[in-house]
N, C-alpha and C positions, 0 to 999 in steps of 0.2 A: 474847782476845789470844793468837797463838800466835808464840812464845818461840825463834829461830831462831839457834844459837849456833855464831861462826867458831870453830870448836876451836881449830884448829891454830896460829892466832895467839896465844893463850894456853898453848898447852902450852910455844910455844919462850918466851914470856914468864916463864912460872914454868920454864924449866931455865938460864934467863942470872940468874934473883932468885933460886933458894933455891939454898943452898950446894951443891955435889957431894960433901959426905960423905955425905948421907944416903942411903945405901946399904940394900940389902935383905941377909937374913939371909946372902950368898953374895958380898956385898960389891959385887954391881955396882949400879951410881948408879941411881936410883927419886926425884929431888928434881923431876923436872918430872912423875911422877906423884903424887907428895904436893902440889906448887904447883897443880897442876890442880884435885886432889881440895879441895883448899881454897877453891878460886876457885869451883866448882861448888856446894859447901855454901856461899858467901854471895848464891850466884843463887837457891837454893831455899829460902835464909832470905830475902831480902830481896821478890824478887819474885814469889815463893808461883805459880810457874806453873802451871797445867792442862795447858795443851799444850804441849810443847817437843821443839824436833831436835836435836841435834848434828851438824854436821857437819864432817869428815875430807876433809884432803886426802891422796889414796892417796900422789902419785907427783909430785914435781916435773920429770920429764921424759918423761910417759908421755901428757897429756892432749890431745885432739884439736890445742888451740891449740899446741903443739909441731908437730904434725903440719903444720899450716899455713904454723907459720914457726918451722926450728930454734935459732933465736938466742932465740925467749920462755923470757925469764928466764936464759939463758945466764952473765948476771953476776953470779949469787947464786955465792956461796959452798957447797957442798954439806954439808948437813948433819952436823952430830958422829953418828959409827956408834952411839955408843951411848943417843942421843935416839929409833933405829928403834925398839929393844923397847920404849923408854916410851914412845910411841906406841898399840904393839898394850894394852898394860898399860893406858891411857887407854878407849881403848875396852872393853875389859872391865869397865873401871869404870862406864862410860858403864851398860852390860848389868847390872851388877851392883846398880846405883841406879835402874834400873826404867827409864832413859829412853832412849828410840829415837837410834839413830847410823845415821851412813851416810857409804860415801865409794864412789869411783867409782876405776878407771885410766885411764878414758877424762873424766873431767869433773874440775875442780879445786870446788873446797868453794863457791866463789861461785855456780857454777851449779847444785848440789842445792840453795844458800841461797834461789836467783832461781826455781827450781823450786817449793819450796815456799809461798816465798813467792805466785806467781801461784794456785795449789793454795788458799793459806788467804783470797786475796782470791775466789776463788771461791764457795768455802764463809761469804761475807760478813761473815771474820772480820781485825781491821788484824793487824799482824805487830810483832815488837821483833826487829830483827835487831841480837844482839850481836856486836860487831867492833873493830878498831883499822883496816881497812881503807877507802881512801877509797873504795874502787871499788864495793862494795855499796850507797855512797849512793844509787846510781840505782836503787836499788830502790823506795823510799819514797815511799810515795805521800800519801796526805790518811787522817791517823788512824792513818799509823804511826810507829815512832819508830827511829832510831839510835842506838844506845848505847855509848857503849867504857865497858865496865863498872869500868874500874880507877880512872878518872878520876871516872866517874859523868855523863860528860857526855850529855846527851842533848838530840837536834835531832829536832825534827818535819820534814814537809817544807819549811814557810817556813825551817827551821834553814838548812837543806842548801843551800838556794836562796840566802841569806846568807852561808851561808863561802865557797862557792867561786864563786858569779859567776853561776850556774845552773841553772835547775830539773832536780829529779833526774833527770828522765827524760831530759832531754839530755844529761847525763856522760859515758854513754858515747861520741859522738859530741865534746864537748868534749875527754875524753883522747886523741882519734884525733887531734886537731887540736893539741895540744899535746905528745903525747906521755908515756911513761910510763915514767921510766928504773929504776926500783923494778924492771919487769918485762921492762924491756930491749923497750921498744915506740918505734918511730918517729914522729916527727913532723914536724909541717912547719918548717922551720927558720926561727928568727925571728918562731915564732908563738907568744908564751907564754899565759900561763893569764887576763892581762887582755884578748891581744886575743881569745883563743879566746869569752870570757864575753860581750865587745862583738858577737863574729859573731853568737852562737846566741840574744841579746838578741833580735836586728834577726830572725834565721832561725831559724826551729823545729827544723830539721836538716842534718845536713850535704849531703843529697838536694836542700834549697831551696836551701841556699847556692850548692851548684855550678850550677842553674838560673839564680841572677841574681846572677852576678860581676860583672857591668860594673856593678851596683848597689852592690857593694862600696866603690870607689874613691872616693863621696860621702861613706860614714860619717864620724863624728867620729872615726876610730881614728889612733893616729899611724903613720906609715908610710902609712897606705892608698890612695896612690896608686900602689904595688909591689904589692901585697897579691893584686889578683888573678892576674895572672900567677902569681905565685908560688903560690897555691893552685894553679891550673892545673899550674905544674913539678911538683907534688910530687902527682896525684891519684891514684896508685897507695898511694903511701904509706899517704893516709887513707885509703882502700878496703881496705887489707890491716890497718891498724891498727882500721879498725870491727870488724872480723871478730874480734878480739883484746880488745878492751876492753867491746864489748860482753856484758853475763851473759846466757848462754842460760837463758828458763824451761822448756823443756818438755824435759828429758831423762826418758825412760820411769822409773816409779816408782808402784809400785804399793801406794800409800797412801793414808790417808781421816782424816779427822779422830778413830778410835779409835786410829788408829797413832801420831798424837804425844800421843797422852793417857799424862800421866805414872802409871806406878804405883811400888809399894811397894817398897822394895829385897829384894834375894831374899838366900836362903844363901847365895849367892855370895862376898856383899861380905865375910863375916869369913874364907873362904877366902883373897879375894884378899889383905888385911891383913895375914890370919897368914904369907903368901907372901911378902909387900913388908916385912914388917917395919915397919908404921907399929903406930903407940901406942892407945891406948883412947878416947883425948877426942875424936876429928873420928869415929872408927868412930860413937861413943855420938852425936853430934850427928847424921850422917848417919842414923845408926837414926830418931832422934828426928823429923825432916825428915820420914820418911817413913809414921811412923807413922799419922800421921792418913787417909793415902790407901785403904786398904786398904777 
């Protein structure tokens, strides 16, 4: 099993749950690198990985899909400035705890995730990609698992196939058709997430669908006697939204299965501690974690 972890959805989860006093020796805030570092020694306590990634989202306005269409993600909010250094502070921890990171300016963290992931089904081994994201469920195929680690919930691919209406590998194509307002992506209006689940039931993808619209109009769906026209009015939209919701797997990356083999934490780690000002119990437990790997 190789262990494929969305950082950055947990970095900002532990800097909104652990307090902002906890500061490093210079007084600036280090609490979503202590919530991380903690969130990380219960993945390596619980799930005893061999292989695991991390992956980093560099740039929320940098990545190809901006390129594409400037309004992707337009509607977040821009980060607090001082969650940037605990970022970089994360990833050294990442370095310092023996396990492989990576983040792109041109890729956001789902497609290193979708990357690897094609990379570990190759090497004929399943994947756990950990997340709070819906969008990676398209990833999961048969024998691998989705996990939002905080919750503990986890879905195989009949999971996935069950909460939202449709097999993983069509979501992407499902979000294009529904749309994604999280990431500020368009959709066809009027087409929510039951009838998007009814189409891709009936259609393997949104390529078959638009091949047989006048087939459309028979479904059980409600409305669907409007439906295809209206797919029709809007099929720029879904062409420009597949481009966008779909995870690219093959962005260049020049790894093999010893590169997400976890090892042993290095000196690093009680440099970086005595730097951050964290305490002896999680250093000793991460020591401990790691002892055995060597």
């Amino acid at each position: 099993m190789v262990y494929l972890i969305d950082a950055s959805v947990y970095v900002f989860r532990a800097y909104f749950a652990v307090p902002d006093h906890i500061t490093d020796p210079a007084g600036n805030p280090v609490n979503a690198v202590y919530g991380f570092a903690r969130f990380l020694a219960e993945v390596l306590k619980e799930l005893k990985p061999k292989y695991l990634a991390v992956a980093f989202d560099e740039s929320l306005t940098t990545s190809f899909r901006n390129d594409i269409y400037p309004d992707y993600k337009a509607n977040r909010e821009k980060p607090p400035e001082d969650i940037k250094v605990q970022f970089c502070h994360c990833r050294a921890l990442c370095s310092a705890l023996g396990l492989y990171h990576v983040a792109s300016p041109a890729f956001e963290a789902d497609d290193l995730i979708g990357t690897l992931t094609h990379l570990a089904h190759g090497w004929e081994l399943p994947v756990t990609v950990i997340s709070r994201d819906k969008d990676l469920a398209q990833l999961i195929r048969s024998e691998d698992i989705y996990l939002e680690f905080a919750s503990r919930n986890r879905m195989d691919y009949q999971g996935v196939a069950d909460k939202f209406g449709v097999l993983p590998e069509r979501m992407g194509d499902w979000l294009a058709l529904t749309g994604d307002s999280v990431d500020n992506i368009p959709g066809v209006p009027g087409v929510g997430p039951k009838t998007a689940s009814a189409l891709l039931s009936r259609f393997a993808s949104v390529d078959e669908l638009y091949a047989n619209l006048d087939a459309v109009a028979e479904l059980p769906i409600r409305g669907a006697a409007k439906l295809p026209q209206k797919l029709r009015d809007h099929r720029d939209t879904v062409d420009l939204a597949r481009r966008l919701t779909h995870i690219k797997c093959d962005v260049p990356m020049d790894v093999d299965i010893d590169t997400l083999t976890r090892r042993p934490p290095t000196a690093e780690l009680d440099g970086l501690f005595d730097q951050l000002g964290f305490g002896d119990q999680l250093r000793k437990q991460l020591h401990q974690l790691g002892a055995k790997l060597g």
